[in-house]
C-alpha positions as CSV (number, residue, x, y, z in Angstrom):
1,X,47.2,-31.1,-5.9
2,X,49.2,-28.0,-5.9
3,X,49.0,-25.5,-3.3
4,X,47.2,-22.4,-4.1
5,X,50.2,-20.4,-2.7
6,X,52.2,-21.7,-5.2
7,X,50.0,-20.9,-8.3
8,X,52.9,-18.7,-9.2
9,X,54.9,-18.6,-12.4
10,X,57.3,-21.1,-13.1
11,X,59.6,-18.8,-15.1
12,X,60.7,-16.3,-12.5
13,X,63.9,-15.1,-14.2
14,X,65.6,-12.5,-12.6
15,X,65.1,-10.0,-15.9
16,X,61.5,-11.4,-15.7
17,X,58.8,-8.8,-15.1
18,X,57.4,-10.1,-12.3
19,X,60.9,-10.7,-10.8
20,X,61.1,-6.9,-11.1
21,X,57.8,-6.2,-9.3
22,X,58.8,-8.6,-6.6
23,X,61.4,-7.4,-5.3
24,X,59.8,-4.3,-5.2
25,X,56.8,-6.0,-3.1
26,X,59.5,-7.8,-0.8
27,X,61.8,-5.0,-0.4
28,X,58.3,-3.1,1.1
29,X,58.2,-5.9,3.3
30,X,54.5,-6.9,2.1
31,X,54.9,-10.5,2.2
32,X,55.2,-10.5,5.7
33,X,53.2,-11.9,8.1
34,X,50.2,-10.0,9.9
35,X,49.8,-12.3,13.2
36,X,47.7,-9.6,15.1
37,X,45.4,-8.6,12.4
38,X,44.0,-12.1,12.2
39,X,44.2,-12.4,15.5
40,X,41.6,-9.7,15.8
41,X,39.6,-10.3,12.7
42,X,39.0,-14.6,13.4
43,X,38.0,-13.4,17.2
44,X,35.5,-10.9,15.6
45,X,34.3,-13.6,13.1
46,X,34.0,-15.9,15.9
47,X,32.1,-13.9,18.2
48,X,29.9,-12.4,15.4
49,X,29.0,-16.4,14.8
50,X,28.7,-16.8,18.7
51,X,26.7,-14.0,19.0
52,X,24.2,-14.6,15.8
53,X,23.3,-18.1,17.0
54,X,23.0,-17.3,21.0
55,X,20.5,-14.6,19.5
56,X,18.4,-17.2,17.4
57,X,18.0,-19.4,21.1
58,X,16.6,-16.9,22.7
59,X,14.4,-15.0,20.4
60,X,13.0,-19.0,19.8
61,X,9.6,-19.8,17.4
62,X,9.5,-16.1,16.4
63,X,9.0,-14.5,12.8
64,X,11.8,-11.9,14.3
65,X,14.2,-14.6,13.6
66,X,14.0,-13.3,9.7
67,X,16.8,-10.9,11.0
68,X,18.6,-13.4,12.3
69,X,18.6,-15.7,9.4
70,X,20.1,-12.3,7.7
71,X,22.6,-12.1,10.0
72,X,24.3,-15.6,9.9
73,X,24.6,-15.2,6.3
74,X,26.6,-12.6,6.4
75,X,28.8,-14.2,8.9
76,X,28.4,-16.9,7.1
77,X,30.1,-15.2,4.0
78,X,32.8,-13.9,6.5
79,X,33.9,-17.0,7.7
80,X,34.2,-18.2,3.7
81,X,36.2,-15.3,3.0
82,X,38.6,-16.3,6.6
83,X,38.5,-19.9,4.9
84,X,40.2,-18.0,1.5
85,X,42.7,-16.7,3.2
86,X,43.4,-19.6,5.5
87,X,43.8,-21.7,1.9
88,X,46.2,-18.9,0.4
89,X,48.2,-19.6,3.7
90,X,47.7,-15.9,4.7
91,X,47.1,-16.4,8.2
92,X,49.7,-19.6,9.1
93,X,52.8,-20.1,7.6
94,X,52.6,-24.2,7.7
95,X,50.5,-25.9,5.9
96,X,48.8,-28.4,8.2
97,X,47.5,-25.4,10.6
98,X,46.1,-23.6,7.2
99,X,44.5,-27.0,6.9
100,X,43.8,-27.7,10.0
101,X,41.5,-24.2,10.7
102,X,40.2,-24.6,7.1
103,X,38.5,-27.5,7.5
104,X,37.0,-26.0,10.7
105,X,36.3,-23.1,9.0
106,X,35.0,-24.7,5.8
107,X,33.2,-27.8,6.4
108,X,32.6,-27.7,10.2
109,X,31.1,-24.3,10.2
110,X,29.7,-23.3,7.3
111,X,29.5,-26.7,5.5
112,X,31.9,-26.1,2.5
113,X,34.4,-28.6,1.6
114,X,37.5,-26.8,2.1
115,X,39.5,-29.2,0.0
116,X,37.2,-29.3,-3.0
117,X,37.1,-25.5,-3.1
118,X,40.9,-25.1,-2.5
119,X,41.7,-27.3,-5.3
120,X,38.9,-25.4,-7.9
121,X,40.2,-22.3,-6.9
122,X,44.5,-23.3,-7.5
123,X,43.3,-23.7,-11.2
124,X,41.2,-20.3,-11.3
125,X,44.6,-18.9,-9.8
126,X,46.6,-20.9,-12.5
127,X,44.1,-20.0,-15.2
128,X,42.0,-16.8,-14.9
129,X,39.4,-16.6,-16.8
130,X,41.1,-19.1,-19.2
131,X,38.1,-21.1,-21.1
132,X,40.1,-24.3,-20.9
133,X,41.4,-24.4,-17.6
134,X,39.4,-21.7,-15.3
135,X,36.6,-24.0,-13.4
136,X,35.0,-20.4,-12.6
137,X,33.9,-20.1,-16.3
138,X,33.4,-23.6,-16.9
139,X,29.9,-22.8,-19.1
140,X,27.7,-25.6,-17.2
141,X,25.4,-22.8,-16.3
142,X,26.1,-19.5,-17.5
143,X,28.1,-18.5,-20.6
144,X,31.1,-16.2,-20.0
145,X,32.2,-15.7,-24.2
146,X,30.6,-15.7,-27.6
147,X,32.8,-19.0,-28.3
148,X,30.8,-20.9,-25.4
149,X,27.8,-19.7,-26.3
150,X,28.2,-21.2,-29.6
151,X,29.1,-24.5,-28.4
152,X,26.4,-24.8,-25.3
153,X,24.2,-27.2,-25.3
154,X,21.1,-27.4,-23.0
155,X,20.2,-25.7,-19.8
156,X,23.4,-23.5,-20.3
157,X,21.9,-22.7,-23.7
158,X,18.5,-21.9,-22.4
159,X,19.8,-19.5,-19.5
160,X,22.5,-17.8,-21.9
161,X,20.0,-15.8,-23.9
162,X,19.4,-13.9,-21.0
163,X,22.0,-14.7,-18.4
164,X,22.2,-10.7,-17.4
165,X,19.0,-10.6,-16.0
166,X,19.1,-14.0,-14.3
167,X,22.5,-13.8,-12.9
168,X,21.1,-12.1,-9.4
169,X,18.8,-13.9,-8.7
170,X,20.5,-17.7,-9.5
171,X,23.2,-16.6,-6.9
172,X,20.6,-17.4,-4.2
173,X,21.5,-20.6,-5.4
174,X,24.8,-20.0,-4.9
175,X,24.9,-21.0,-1.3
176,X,22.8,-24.5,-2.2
177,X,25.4,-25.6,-4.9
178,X,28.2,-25.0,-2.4
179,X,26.8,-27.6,0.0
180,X,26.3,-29.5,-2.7
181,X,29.2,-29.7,-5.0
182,X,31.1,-30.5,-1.5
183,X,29.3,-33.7,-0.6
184,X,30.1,-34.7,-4.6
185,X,33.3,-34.0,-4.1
186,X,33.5,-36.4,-1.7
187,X,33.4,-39.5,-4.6
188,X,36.7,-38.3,-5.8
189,X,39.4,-40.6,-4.5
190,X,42.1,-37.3,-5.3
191,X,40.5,-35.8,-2.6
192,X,42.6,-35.4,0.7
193,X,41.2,-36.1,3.7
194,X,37.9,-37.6,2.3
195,X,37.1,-39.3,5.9
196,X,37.5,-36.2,7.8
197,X,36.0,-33.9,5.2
198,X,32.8,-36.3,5.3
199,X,32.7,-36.2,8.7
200,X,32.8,-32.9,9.0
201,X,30.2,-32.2,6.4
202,X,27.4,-34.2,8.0
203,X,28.2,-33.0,11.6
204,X,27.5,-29.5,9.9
205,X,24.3,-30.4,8.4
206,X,23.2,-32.5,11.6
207,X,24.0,-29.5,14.0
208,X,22.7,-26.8,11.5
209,X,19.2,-28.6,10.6
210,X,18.8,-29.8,14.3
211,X,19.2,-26.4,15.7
212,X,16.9,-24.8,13.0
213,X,14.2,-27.5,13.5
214,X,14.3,-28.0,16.6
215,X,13.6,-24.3,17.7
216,X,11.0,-23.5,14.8
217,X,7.6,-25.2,13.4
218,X,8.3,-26.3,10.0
219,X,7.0,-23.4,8.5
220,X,9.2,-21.1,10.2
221,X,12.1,-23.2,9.9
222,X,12.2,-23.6,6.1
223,X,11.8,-19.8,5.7
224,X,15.1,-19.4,7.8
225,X,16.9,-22.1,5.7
226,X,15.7,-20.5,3.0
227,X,16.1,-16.9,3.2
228,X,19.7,-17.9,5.3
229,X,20.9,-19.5,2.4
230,X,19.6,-17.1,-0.5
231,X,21.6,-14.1,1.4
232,X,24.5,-16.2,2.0
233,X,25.2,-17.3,-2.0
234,X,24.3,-13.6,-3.2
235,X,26.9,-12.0,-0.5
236,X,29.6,-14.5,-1.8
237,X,28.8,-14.0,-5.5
238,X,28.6,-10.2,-5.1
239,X,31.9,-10.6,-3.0
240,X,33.7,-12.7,-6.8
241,X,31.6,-11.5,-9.3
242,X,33.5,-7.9,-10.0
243,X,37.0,-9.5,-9.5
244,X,37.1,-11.5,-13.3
245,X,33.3,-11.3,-15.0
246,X,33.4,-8.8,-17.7
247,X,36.7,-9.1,-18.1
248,X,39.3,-10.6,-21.1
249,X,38.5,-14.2,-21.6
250,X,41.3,-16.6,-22.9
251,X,41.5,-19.5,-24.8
252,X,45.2,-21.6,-25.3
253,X,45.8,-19.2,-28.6
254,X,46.5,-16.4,-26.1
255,X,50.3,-16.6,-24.8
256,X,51.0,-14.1,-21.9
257,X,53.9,-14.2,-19.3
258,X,52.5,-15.0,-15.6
259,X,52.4,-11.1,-14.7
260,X,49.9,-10.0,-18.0
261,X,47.8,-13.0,-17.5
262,X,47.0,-11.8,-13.7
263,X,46.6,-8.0,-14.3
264,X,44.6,-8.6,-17.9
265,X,42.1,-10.7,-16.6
266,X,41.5,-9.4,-13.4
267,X,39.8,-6.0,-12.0
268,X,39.9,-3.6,-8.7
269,X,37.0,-2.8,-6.9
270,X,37.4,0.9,-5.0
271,X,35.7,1.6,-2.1
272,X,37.7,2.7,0.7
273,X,37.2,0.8,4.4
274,X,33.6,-0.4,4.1
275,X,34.0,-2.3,0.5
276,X,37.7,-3.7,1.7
277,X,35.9,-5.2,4.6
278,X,32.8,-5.9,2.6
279,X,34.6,-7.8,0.6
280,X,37.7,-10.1,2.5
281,X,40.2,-7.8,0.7
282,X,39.3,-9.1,-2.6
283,X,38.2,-5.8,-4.3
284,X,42.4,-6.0,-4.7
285,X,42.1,-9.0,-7.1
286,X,45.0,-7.8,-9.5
287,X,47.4,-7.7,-6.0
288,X,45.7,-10.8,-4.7
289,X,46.5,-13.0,-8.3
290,X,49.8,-11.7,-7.8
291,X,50.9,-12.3,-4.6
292,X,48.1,-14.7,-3.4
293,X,50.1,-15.4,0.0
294,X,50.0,-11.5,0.6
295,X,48.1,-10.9,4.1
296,X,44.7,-9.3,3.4
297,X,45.8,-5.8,5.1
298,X,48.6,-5.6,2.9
299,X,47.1,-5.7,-0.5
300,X,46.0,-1.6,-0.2
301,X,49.4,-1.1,0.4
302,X,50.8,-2.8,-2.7
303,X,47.9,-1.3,-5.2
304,X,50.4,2.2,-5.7
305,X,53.5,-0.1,-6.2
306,X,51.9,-2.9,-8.7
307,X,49.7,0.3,-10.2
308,X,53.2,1.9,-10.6
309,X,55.0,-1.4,-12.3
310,X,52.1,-1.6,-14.6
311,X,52.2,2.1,-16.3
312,X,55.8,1.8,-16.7
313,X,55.5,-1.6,-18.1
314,X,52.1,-0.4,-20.5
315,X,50.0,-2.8,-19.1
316,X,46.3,-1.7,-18.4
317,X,45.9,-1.6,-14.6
318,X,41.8,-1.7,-14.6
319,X,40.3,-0.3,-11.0
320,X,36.5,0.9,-10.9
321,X,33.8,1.7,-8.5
322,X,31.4,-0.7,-7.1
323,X,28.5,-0.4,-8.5
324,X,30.3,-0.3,-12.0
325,X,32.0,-3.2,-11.7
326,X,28.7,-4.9,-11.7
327,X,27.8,-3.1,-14.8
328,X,30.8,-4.1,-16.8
329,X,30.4,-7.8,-16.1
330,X,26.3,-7.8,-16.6
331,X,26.7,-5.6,-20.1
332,X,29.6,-8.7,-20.8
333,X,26.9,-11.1,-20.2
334,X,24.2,-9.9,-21.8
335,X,26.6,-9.2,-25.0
336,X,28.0,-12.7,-25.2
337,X,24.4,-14.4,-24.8
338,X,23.5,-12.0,-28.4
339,X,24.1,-15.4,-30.6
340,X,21.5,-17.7,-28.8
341,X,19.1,-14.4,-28.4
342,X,19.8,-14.4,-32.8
343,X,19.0,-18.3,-32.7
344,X,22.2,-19.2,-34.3
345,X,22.7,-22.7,-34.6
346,X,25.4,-24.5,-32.2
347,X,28.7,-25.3,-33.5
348,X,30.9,-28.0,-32.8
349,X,33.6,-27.0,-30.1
350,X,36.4,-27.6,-32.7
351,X,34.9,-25.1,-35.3
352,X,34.4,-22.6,-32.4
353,X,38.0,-22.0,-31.4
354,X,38.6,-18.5,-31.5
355,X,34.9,-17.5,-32.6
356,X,34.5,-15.3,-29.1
357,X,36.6,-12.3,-28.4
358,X,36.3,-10.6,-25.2
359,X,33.5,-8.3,-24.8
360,X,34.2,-5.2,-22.3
């Protein structure tokens, strides 16, 4: 499996244009290290956690605990978006202390399998929004071009018609299919660490349902699970959703250098302090895709560099608000879901190729 922090081009000339751009970023020092930040921000995260469960032991069989359950999933999300960085190798330089705290992070704590999600998200790095090869538009739900929706087949061809207006509320699904899609993962022999990621796993789930159950009635306890793990899959899809949805999807006729593929597929979220926390840092995706190893804290300080690079170079640097983001991917949706909503007849994926162009 190769390491996400090495989902970089393979042809980095020196006349290359991400060469150029590069140097830039490395003669700005940006690459560097950022030891004290996430020394502060994984002590916050851990006492935030700390803090959110001591609360839900002594508040006890209480409907007060619906707060609570609010709470955790957002710390919850937090500790996700620590687990992203700790895969990008961010936080460590080696690779067996990214591991290490990732699979503490991931599987222990929040009961995601670090190694499943590291490996799915290497190819989106690879790939973005590439039909093929992205897992993150893999239509086995919803439909991200007019080319899938042409080709899908059953429950993704059902929920396509009107994906827009369903695309909210499936993401309190979101957090389910995490747990999920990690204990399947666990059947795949390429897996690494399989024993320890199982372990792991059900030590979560043990600790996490015992706690839960064993201070609520039943009633009470499945509201918390549920409400708990509604607001924690919204938060993270609300967190990814604006970085790539809505944006130019590719298929293997489209041939762009590493630096095009990154910036053309990929959009900035602005915001100012309370969206870059919000949102791990991410709301720099076209940074990020380009220098995923870059310490969170550093990406606002590369945006006027790579903005730079790109309007010399003429390519389309895409940054928006919020709010708009959501917009742009939800009016994407809803426009490549028009040829189910017109009953058109599914077509073979061969006579398909090429049928869907982006829709912005």
């Amino acid at each position: 499996m190769t390491d996400v922090t090495t989902a970089d081009p393979g042809d980095r000339t020196r006349g290359s244009d991400y060469a150029g751009l590069s140097r830039r970023i490395v003669q700005a020092g940006l690459l560097e290290r950022r030891p004290g930040y996430y020394a502060v921000r994984l002590g916050l995260v851990a006492a935030l956690f700390a803090g959110g469960w001591t609360a839900f032991f002594l508040i006890g069989d209480s409907w007060y605990q619906i707060p609570v359950a609010v709470f955790l999933a957002v710390v919850f999300a937090q500790i996700a978006l620590v687990a992203h960085d700790l895969a990008h190798r961010q936080v460590f330089r080696s690779r067996r202390s990214s591991e290490i705290a990732g699979l503490v992070a991931g599987n222990l704590v929040i009961g995601m399998s670090y190694g499943w999600w590291m490996d799915k998200h290497t190819r989106h790095h690879a790939n973005p929004n590439h039909e093929d090869h992205d897992p993150d538009v893999s239509p086995e739900i919803l439909i991200w071009s007019e080319r899938q929706a042409r080709a899908s087949r059953g429950i993704a061809r059902f929920i396509g018609r009107w994906e827009a207006f369903l695309f909210f509320p499936l993401l309190t699904l979101e957090g389910l299919n995490l747990h999920v899609s990690s204990f399947r993962a666990l059947r795949r022999p390429s897996l690494r660490n399989r024993a320890v990621e199982g372990l792991l796993l059900v030590v979560h789930v043990a600790a996490y349902l015992g706690a839960v159950f064993a201070v609520l009635p039943v009633g009470k306890a499945l509201v918390f699970l549920a409400l708990h793990q509604a607001v924690f899959g919204v938060y993270l899809g609300c967190t990814f959703a604006p970085n790539h949805k809505g944006m130019p999807m590719l298929t293997g006729e489209d041939e762009l250098d590493f630096l095009r593929r990154q910036v053309l597929t990929s959009r900035n979220v602005r915001g100012g302090w309370l969206v870059d926390n919000a949102l791990g840092g991410l709301n720099y995706q076209i940074e990020h895709h380009l220098f995923p190893s870059m310490p969170t804290p550093n990406l606002r300080r590369a945006q006027p560099i790579v903005r730079a690079y790109c309007e010399e170079l003429g390519v389309e640097y895409l940054e928006t608000g919020l709010l708009r983001s959501y917009a742009q991917a939800l009016r994407h949706m809803h426009a490549v879901g028009a040829p189910l909503r017109a009953g058109r007849r599914a077509t073979p994926p061969e006579a398909a190729v090429g049928a869907g162009a982006p829709v912005e």
